[in-house]
Backbone as CSV, one residue per row, in Angstrom:
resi,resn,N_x,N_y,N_z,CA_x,CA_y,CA_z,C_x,C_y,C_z
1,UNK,15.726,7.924,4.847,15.279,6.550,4.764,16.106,5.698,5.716
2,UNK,15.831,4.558,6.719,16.261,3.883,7.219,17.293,2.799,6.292
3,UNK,18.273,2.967,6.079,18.875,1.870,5.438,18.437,0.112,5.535
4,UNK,18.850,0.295,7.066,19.129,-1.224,7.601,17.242,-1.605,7.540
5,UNK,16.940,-2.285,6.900,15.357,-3.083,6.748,15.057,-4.098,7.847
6,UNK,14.071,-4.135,8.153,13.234,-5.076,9.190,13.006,-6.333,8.370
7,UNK,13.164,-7.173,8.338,12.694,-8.472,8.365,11.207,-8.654,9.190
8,UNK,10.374,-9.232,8.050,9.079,-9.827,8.516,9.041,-11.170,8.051
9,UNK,9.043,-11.900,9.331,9.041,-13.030,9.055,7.362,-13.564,8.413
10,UNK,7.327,-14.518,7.164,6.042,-15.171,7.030,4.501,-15.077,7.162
11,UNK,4.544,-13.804,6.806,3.133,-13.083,7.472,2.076,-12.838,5.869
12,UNK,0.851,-13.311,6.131,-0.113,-13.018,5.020,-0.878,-11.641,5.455
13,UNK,-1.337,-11.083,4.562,-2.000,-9.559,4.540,-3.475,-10.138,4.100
14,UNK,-4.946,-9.998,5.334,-5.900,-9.964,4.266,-6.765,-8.552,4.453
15,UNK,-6.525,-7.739,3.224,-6.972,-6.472,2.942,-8.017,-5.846,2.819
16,UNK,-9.147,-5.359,3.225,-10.761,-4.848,2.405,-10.313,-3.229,1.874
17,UNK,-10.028,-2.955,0.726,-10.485,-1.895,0.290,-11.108,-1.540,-1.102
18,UNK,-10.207,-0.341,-1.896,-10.674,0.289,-3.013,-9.740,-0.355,-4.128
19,UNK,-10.073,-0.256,-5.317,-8.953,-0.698,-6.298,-8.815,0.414,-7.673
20,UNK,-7.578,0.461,-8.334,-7.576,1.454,-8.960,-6.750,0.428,-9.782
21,UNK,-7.210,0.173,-11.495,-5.764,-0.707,-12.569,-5.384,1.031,-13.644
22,UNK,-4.416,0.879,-13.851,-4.226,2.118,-14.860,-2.838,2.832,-15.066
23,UNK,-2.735,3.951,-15.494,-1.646,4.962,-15.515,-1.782,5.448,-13.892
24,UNK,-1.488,5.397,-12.740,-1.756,6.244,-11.620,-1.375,7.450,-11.874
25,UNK,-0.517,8.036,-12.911,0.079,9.332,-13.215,-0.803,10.122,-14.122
26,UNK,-0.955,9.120,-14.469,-1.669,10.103,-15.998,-1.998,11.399,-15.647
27,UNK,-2.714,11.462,-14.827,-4.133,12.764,-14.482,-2.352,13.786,-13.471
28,UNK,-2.018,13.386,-13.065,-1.180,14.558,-11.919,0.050,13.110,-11.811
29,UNK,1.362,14.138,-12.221,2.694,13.556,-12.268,3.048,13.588,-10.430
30,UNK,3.359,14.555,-9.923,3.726,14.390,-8.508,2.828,13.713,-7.453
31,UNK,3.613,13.718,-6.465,2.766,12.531,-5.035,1.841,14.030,-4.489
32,UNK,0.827,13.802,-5.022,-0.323,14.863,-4.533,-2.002,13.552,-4.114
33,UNK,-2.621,14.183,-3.963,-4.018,13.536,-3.832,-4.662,13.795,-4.643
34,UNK,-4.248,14.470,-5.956,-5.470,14.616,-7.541,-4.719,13.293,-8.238
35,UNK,-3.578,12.867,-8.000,-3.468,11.649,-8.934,-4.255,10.234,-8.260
36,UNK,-4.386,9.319,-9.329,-5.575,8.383,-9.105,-4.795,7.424,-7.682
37,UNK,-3.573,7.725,-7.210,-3.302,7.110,-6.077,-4.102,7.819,-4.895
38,UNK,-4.213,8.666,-4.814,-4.929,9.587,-3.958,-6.289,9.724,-4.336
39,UNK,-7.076,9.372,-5.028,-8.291,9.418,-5.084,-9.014,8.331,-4.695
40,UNK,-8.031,7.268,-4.726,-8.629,6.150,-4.564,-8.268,5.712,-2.876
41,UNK,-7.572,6.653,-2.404,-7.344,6.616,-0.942,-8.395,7.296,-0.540
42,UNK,-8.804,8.620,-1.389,-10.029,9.358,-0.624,-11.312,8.253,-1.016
43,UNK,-11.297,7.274,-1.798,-12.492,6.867,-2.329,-12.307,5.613,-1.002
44,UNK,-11.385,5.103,-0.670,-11.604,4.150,0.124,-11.973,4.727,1.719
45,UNK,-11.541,6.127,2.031,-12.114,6.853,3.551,-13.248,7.207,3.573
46,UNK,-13.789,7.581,2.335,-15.741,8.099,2.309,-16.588,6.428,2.266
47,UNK,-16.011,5.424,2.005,-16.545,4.532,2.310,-15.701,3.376,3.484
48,UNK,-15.070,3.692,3.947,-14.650,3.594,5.246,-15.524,4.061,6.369
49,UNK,-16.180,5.926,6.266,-16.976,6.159,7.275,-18.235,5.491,6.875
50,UNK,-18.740,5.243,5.569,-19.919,5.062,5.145,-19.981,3.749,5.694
51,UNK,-19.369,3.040,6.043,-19.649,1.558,6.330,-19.146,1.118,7.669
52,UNK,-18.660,2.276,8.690,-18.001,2.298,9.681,-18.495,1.009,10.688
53,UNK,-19.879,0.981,10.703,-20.446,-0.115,11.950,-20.085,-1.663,11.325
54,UNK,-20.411,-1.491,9.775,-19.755,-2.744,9.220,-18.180,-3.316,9.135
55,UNK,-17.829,-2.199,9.240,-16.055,-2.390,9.542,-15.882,-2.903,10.828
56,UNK,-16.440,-2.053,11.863,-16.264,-3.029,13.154,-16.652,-4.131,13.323
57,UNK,-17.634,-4.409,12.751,-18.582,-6.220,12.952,-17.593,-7.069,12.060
58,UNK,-16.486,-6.779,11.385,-15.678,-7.566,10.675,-13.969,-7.521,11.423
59,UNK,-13.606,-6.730,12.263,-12.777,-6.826,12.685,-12.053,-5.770,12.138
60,UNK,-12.109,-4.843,11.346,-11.351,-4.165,10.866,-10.708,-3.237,11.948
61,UNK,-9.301,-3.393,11.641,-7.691,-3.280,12.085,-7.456,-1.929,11.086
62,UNK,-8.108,-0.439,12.037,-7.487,1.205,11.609,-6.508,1.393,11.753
63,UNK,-5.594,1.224,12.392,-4.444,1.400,12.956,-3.456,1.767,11.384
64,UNK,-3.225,0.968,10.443,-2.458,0.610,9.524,-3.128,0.720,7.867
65,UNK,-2.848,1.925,7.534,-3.730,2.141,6.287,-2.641,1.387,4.852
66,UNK,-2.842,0.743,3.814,-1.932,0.139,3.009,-2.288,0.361,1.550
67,UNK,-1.310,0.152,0.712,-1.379,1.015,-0.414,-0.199,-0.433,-1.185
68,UNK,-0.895,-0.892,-2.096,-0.150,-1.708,-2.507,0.132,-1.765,-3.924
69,UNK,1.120,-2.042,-4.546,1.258,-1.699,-6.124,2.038,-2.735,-6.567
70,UNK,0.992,-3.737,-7.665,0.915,-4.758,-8.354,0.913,-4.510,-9.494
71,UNK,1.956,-5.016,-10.089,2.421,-5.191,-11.388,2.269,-6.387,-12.483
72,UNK,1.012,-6.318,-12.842,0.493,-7.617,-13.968,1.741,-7.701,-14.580
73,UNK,1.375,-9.176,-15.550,2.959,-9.352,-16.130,2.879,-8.217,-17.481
74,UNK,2.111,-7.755,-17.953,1.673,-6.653,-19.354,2.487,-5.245,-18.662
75,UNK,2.746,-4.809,-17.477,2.818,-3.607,-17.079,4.274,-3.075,-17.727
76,UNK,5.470,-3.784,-18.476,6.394,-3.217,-18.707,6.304,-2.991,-20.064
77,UNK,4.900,-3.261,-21.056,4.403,-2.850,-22.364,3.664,-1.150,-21.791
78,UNK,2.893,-1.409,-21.075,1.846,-0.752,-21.017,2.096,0.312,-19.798
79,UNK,2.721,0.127,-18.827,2.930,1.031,-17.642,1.297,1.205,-17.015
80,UNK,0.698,0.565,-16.916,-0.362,0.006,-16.206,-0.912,-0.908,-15.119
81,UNK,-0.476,-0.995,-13.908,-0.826,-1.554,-12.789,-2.111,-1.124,-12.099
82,UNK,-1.979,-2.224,-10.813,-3.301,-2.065,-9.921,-2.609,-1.530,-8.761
83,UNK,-3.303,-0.441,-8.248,-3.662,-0.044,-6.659,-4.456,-0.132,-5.913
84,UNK,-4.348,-0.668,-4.131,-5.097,-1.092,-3.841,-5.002,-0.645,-2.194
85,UNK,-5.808,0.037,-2.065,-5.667,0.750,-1.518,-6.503,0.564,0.136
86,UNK,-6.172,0.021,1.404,-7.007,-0.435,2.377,-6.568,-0.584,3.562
87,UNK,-7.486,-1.484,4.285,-6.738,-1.650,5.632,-7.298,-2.995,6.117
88,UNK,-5.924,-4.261,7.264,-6.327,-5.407,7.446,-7.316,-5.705,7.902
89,UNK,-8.184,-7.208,7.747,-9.431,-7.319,8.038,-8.958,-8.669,8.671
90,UNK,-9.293,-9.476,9.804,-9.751,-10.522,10.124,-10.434,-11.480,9.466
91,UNK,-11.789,-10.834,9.502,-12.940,-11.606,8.942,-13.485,-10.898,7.731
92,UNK,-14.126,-11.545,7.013,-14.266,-10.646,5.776,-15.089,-11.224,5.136
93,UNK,-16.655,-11.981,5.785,-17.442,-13.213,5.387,-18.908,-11.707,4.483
94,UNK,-18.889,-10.389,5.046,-19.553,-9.533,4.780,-18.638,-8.603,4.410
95,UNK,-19.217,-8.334,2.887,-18.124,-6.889,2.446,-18.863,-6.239,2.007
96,UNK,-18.460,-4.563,1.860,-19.304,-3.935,1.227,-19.142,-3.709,-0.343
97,UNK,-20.351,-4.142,-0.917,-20.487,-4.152,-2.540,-19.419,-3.364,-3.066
98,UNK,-19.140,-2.013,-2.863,-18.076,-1.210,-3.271,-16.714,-1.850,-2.883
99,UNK,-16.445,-1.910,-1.990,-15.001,-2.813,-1.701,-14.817,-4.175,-1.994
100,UNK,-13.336,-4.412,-2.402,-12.501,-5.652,-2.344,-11.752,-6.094,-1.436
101,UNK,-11.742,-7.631,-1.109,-11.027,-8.362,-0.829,-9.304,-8.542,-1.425
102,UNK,-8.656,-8.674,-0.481,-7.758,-8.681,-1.150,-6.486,-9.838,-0.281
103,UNK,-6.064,-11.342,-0.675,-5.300,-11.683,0.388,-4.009,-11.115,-0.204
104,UNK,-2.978,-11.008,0.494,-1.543,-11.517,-0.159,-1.123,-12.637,0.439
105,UNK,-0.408,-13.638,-0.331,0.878,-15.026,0.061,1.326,-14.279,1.290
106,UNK,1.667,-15.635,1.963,2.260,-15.577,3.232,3.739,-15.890,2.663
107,UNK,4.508,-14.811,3.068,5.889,-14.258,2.665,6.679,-13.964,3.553
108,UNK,7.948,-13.785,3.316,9.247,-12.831,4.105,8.718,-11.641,3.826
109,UNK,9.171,-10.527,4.479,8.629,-9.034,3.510,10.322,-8.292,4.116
110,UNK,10.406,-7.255,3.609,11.847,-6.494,3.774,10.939,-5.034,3.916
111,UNK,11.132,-4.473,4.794,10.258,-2.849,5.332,11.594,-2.141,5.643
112,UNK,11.248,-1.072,4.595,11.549,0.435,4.958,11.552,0.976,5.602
113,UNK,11.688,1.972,6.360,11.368,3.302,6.539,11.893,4.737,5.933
114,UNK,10.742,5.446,5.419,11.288,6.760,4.894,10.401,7.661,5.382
115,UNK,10.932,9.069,5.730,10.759,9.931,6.452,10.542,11.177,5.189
116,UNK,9.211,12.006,5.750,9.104,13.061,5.153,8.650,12.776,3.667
117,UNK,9.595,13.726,2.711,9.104,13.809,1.112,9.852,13.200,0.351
118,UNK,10.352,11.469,1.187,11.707,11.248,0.082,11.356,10.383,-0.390
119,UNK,10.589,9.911,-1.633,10.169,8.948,-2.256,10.941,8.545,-3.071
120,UNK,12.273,8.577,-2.846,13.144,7.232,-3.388,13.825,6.043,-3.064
121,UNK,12.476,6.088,-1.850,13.213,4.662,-1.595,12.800,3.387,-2.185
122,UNK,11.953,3.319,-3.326,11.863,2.242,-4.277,12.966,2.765,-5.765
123,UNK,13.267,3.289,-5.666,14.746,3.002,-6.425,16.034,2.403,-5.690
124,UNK,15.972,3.016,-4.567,17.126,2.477,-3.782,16.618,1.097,-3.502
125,UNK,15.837,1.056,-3.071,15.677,-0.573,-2.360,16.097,-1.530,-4.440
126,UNK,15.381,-1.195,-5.317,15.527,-2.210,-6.419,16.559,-1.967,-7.034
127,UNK,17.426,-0.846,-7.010,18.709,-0.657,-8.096,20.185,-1.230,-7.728
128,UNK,19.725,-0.794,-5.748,20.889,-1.106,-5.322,21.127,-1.789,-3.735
129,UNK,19.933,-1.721,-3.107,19.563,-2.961,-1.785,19.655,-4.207,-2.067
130,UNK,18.186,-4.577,-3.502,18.023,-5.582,-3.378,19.110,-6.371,-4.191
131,UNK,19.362,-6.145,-5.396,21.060,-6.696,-5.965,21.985,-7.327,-5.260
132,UNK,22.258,-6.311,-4.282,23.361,-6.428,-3.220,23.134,-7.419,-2.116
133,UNK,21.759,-7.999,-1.969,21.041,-8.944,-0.654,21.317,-9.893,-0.702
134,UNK,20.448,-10.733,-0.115,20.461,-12.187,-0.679,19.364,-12.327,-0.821
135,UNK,17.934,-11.674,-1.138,16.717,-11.312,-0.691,16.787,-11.309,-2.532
136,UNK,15.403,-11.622,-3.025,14.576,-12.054,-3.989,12.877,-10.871,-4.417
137,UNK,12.788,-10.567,-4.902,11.585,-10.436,-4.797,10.430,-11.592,-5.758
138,UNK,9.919,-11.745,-3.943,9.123,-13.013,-4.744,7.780,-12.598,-5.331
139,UNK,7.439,-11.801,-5.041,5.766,-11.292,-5.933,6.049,-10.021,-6.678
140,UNK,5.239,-9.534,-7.589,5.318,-8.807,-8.351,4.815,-7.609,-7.901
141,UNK,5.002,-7.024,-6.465,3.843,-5.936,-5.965,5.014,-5.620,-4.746
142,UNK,4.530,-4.459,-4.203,4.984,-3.496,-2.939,4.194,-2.969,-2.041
143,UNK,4.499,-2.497,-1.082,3.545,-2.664,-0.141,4.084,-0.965,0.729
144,UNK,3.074,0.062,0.440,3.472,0.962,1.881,2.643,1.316,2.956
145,UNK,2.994,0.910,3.781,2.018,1.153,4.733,2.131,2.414,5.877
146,UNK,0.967,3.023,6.080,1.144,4.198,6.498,0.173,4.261,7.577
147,UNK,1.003,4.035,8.949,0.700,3.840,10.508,-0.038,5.272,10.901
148,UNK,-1.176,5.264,11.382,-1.733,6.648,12.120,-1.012,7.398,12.804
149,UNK,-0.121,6.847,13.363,0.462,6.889,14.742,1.643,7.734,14.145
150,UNK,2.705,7.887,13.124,3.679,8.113,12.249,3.555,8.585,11.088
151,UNK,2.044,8.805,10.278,2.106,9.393,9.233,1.088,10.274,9.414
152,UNK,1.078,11.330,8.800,0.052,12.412,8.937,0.015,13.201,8.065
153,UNK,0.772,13.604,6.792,0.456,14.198,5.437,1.739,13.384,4.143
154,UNK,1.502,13.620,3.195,2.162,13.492,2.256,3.472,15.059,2.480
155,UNK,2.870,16.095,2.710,3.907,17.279,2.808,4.470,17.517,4.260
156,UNK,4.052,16.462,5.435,4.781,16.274,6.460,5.882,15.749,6.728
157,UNK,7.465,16.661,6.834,8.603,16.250,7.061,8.614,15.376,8.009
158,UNK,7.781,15.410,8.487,8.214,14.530,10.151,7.400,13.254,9.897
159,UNK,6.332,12.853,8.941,5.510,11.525,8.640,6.525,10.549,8.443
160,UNK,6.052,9.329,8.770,7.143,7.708,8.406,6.115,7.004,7.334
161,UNK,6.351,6.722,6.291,5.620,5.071,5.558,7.186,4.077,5.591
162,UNK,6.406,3.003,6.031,6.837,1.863,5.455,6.512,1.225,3.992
């Protein structure tokens, strides 16, 4: 994992994809593609190609696939959040019935990088980065984003998410 974090200055996210609220574990404990995080990534690429000419007439920005995990205020009863699973849009005046809109607040953001199969860098960043910062988390959600260009499997040592 990259220790030292990027600073993003003030930037809003507006998103078109799939949405998933629930246990994401329930069905499959490890980072595989049978748990509902991964299904709902495959559910947002079969309608990604399915709507491909409509994606272009809206501006849609492939480059940067995003995966975001929002935490209603109920989620520390229930362990139940939303995933949301997509990629940035410009314009977004035509959507397809199956997909959501999605903006986020225009924010600071603090980006990662982790390499390969090491998915702890949301413990590190909340137990012992952010404590130690001067940095806040101002929304209740996370953000990884996973560049074409740098990511290429979940079991690829050599893939980057932010």
């Amino acid at each position: 994992m990259n220790i030292e974090p990027k600073i993003i200055d003030k930037k809003s996210l507006r998103l078109l994809g799939c949405v998933f609220y629930g246990d994401p574990f329930h069905s499959a404990k490890e980072w595989t593609m049978e748990k509902e995080i991964g299904k709902t990534g495959q559910r947002f690429m079969f309608l990604s190609k399915k709507y491909s000419v409509l994606l272009e007439k809206i501006n849609a920005q492939h480059g940067v696939a995003y995966e975001i995990q929002i935490e209603p205020e109920e989620y520390k009863n229930t362990k139940k959040y939303y995933i949301f699973v997509g990629i940035e849009v410009k314009n977004y005046e035509e959507v397809p019935m199956e997909m959501f809109v999605k903006i986020l607040p225009k924010t600071n953001y603090v980006m990662f990088t982790t390499k390969g199969r090491d998915f702890s860098e949301g413990e590190y960043v909340f137990k012992k980065w952010l404590p130690n910062s001067s940095f806040e988390q101002a929304y209740p959600y996370i953000i990884q984003a996973y560049d074409r260009k740098r990511f290429k499997a979940l079991d690829d040592e050599e893939s980057e998410i932010d």
